[in-house]
DSSP file (Angstrom, degrees, kcal/mol; ACC not computed):
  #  RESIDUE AA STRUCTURE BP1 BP2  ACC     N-H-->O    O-->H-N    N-H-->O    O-->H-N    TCO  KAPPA ALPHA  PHI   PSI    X-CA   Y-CA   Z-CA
    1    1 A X              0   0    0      0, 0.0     2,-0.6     0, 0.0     0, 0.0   0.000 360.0 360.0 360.0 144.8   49.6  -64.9  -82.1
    2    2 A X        -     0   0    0      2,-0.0    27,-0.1     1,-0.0    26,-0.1  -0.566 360.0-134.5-107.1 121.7   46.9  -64.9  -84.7
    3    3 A X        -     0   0    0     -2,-0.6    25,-0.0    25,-0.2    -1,-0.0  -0.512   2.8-147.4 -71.3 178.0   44.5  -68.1  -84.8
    4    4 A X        +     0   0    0     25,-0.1     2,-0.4     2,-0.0    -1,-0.2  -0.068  57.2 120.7-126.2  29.9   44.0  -69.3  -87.8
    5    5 A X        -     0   0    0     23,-0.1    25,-1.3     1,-0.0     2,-0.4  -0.851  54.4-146.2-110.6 151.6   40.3  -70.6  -87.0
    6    6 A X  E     -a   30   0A   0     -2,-0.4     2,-0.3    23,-0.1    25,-0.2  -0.877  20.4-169.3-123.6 108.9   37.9  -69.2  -89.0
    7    7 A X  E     -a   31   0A   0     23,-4.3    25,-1.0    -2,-0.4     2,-0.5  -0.764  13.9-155.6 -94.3 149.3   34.1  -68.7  -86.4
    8    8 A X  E     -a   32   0A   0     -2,-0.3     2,-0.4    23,-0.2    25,-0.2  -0.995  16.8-169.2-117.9 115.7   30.6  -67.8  -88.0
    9    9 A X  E     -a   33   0A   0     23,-2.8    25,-1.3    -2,-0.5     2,-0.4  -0.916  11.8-148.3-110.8 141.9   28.5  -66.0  -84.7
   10   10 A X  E    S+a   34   0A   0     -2,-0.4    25,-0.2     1,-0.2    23,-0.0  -0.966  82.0  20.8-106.0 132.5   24.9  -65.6  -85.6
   11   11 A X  S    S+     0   0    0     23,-1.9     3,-0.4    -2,-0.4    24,-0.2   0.944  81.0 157.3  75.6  42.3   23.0  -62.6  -84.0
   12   12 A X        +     0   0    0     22,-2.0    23,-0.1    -3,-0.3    -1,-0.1  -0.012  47.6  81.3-114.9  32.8   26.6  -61.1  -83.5
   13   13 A X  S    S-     0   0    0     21,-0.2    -1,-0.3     1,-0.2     2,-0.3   0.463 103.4  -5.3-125.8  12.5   25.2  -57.4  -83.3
   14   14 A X  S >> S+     0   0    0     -3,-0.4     4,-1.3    25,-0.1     3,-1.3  -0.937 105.5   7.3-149.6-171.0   24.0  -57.0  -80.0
   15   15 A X  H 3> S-     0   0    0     -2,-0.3     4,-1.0     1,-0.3     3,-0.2  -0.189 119.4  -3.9  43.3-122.7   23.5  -59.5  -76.4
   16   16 A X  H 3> S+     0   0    0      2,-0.2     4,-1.6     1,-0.2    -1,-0.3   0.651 136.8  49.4 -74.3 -35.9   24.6  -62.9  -75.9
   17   17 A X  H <> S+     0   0    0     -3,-1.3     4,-0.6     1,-0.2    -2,-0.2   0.809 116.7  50.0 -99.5 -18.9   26.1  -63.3  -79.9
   18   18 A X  H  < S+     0   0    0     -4,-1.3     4,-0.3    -3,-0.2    -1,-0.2   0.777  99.8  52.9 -34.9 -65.9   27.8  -60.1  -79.3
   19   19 A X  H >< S+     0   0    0     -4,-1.0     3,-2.1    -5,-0.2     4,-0.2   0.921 110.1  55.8 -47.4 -67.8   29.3  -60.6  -76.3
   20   20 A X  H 3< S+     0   0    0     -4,-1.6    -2,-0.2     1,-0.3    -1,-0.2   0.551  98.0  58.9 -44.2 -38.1   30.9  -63.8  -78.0
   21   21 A X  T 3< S+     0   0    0     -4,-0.6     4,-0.4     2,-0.2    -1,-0.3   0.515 103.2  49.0 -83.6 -19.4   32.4  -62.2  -80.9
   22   22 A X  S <  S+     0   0    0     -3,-2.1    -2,-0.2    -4,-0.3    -1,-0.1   0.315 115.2  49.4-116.7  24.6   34.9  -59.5  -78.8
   23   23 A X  S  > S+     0   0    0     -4,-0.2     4,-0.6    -3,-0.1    -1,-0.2   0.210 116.3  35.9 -92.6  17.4   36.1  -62.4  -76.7
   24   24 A X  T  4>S+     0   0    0     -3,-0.2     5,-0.6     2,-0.2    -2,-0.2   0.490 118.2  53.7-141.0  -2.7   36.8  -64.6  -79.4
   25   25 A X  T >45S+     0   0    0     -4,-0.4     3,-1.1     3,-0.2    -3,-0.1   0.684 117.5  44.5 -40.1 -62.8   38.1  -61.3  -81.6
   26   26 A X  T 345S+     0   0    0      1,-0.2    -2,-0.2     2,-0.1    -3,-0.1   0.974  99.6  61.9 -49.6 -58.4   40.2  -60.7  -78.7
   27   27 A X  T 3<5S-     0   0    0     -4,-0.6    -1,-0.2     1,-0.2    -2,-0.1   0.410 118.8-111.8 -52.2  -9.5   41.1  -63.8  -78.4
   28   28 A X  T < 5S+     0   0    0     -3,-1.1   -25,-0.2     1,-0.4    -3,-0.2   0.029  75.0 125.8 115.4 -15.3   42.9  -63.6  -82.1
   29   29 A X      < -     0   0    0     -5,-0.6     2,-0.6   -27,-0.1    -1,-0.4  -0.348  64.7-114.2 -82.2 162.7   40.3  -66.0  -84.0
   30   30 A X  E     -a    6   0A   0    -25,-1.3   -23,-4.3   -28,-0.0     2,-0.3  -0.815  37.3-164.0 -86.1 104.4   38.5  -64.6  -87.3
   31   31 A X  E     -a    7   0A   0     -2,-0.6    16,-1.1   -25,-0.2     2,-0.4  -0.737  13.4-148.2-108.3 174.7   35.2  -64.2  -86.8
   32   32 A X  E     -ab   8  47A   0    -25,-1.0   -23,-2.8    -2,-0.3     2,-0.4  -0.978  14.4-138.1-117.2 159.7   32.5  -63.8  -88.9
   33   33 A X  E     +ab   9  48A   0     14,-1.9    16,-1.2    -2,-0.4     2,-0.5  -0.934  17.7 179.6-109.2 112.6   29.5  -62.0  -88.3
   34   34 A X  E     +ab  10  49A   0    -25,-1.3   -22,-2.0    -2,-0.4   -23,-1.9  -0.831  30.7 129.2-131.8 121.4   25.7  -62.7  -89.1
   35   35 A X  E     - b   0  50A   0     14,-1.7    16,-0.8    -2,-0.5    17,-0.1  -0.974  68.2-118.4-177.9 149.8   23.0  -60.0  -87.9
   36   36 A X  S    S+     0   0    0     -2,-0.3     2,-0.3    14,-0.2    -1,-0.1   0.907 107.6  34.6 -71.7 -15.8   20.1  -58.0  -89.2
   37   37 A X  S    S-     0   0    0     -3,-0.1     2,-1.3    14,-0.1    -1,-0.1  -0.843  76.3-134.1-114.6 141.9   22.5  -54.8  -88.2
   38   38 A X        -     0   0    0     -2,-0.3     4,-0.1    -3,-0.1   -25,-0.1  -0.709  28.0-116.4-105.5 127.9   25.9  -54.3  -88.3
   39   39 A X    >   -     0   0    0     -2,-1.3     3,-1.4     1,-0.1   -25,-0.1  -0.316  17.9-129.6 -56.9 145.8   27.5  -52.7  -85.2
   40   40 A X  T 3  S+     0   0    0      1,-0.2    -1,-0.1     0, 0.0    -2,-0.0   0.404 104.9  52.7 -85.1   9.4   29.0  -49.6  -85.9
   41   41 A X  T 3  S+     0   0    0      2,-0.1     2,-0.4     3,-0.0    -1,-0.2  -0.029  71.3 133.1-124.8  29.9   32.5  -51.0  -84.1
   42   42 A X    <   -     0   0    0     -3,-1.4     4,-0.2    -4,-0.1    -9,-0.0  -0.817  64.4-115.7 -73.5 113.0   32.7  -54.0  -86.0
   43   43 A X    >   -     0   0    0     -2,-0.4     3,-1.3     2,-0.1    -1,-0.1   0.221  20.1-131.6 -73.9 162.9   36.4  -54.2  -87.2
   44   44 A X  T 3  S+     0   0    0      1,-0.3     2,-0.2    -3,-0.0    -1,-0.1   0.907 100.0  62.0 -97.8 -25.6   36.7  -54.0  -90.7
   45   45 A X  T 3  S+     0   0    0      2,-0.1     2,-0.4     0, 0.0    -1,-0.3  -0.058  90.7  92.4 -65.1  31.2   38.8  -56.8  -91.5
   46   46 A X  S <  S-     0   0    0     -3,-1.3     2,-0.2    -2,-0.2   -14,-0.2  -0.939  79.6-123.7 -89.3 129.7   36.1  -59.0  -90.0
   47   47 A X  E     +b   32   0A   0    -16,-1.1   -14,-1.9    -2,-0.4     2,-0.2  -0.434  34.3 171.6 -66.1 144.2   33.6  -60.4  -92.2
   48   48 A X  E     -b   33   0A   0    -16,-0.2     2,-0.6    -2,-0.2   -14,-0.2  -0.599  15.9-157.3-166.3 121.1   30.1  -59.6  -91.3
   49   49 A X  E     -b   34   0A   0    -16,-1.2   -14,-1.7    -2,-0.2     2,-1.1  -0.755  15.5-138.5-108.1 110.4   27.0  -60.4  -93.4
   50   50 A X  E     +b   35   0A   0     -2,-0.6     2,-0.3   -16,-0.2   -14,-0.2  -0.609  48.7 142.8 -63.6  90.3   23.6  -58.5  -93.0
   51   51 A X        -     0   0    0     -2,-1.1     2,-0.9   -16,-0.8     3,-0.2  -0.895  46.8-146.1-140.1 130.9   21.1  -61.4  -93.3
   52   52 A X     >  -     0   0    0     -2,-0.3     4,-2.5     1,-0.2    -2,-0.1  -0.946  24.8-147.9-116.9 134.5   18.0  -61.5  -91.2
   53   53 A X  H  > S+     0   0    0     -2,-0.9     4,-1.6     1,-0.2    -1,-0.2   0.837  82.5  50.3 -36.0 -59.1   17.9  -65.4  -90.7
   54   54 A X  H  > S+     0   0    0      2,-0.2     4,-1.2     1,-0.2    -1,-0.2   0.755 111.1  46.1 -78.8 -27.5   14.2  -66.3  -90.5
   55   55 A X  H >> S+     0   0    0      3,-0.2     4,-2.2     2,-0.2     3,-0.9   0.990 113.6  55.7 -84.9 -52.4   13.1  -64.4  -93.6
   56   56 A X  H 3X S+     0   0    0     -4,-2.5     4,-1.7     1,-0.2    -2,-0.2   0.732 116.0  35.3  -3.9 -64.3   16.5  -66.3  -95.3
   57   57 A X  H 3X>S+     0   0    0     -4,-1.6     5,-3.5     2,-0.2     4,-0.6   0.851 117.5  58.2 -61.7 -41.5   15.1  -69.8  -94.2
   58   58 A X  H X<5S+     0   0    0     -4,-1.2     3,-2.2    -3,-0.9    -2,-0.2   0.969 111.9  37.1 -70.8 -81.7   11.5  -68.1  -95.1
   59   59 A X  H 3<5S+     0   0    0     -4,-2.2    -1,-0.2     1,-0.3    -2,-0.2   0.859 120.3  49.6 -49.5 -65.3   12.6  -67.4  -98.9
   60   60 A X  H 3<5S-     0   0    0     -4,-1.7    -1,-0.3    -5,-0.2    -2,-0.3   0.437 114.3-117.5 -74.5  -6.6   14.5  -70.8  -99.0
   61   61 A X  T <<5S+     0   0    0     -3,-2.2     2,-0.4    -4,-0.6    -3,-0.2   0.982  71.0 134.5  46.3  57.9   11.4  -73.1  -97.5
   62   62 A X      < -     0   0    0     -5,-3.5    -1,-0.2    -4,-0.2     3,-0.1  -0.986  42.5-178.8-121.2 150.4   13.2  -73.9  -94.8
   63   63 A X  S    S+     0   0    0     -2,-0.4     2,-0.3     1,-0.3    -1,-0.1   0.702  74.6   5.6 -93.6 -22.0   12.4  -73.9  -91.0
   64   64 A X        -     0   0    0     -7,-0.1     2,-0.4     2,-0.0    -1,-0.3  -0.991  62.3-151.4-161.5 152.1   15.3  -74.9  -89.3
   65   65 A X        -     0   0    0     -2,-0.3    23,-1.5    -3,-0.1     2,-0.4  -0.790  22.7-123.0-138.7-167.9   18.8  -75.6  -90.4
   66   66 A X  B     -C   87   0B   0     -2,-0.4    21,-0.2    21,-0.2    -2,-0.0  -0.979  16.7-152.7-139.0 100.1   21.2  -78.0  -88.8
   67   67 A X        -     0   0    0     19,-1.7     2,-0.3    -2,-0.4    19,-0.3  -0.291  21.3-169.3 -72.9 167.0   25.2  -76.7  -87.2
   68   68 A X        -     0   0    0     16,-0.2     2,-0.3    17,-0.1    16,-0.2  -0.957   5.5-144.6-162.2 148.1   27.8  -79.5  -87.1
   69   69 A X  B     -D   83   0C   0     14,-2.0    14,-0.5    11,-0.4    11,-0.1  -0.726  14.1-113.8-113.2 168.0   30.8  -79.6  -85.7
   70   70 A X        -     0   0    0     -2,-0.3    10,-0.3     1,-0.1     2,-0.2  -0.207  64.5 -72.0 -78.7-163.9   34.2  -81.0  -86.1
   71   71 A X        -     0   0    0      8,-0.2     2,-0.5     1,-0.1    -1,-0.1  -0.752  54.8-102.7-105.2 153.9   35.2  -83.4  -83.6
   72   72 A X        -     0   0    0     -2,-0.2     2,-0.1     1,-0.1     5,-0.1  -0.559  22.2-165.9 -73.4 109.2   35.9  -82.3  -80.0
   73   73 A X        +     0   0    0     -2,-0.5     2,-0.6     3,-0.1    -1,-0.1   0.263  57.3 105.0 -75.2  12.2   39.4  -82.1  -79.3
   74   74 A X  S >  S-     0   0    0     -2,-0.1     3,-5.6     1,-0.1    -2,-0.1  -0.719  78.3-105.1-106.7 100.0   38.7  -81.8  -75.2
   75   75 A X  T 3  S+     0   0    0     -2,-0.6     2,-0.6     1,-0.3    -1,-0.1   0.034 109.2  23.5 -11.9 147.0   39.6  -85.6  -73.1
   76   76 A X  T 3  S+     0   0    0      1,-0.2     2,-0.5    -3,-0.1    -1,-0.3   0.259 102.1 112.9  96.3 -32.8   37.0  -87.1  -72.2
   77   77 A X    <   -     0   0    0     -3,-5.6     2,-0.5    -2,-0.6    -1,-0.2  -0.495  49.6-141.5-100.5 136.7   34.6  -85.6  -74.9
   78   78 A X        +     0   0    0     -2,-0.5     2,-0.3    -3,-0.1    -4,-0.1  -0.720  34.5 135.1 -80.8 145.4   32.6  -87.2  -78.0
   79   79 A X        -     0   0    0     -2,-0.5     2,-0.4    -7,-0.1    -8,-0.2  -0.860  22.7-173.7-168.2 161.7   32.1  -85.6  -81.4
   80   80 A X    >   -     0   0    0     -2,-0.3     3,-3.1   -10,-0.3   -11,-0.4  -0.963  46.4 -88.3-149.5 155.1   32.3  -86.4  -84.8
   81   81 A X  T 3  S+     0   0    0     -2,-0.4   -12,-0.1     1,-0.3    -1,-0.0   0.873 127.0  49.8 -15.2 -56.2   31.9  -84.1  -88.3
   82   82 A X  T 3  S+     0   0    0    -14,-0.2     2,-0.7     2,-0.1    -1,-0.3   0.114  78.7 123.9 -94.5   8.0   28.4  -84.8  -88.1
   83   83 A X  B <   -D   69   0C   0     -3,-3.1   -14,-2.0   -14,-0.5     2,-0.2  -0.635  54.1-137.0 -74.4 123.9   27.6  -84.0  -84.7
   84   84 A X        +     0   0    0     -2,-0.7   -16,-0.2   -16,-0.2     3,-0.1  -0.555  25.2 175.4 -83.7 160.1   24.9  -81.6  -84.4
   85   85 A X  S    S+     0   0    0      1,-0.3     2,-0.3    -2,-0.2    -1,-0.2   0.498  70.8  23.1-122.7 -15.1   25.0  -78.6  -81.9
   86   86 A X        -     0   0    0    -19,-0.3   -19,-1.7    -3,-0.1     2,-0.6  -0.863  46.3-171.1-166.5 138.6   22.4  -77.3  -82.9
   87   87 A X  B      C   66   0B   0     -2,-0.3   -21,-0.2   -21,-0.2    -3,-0.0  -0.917 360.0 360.0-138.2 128.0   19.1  -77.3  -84.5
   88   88 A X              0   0    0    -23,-1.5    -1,-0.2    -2,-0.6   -22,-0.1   0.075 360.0 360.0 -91.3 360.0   17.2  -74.0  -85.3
């Protein structure tokens, strides 16, 4: 069964951001992919966008940009739209 959630991994061409993208490839979700390189065994019906971040932010006069999440569907847990996860 095919999810129908759609993931954006940053740094998703080698280590840690790597890793994350062919369990969650396996796992059926749609990822996309954000790296200065693109692995040469990235599937091709995956999106994946050759960007290096910091000169991105760098061109835009930004320093840091801001993730948010939907809210957490997990008992127990808070989140809201507007929760950040992360701030670069």
């Amino acid at each position: 069964m095919v999810n129908q959630t759609n993931i954006l991994v940053t740094g998703a061409s080698r280590g840690i951001g790597r890793s994350i993208c062919q369990r969650l490839i396996s796992d059926g979700y749609t990822v996309t992919g954000i790296a200065r390189t693109r692995p040469a065994d990235w599937p091709e019906a995956m999106p994946f966008y050759i960007v290096d971040l910091a000169e991105w932010l760098n061109a835009n006069q930004r320093s840091r940009f801001l993730l948010t999440a939907p809210p957490l569907r997990l008992p127990g847990a808070e989140g809201s739209p507007v929760t950040p996860i992360a701030t670069v």
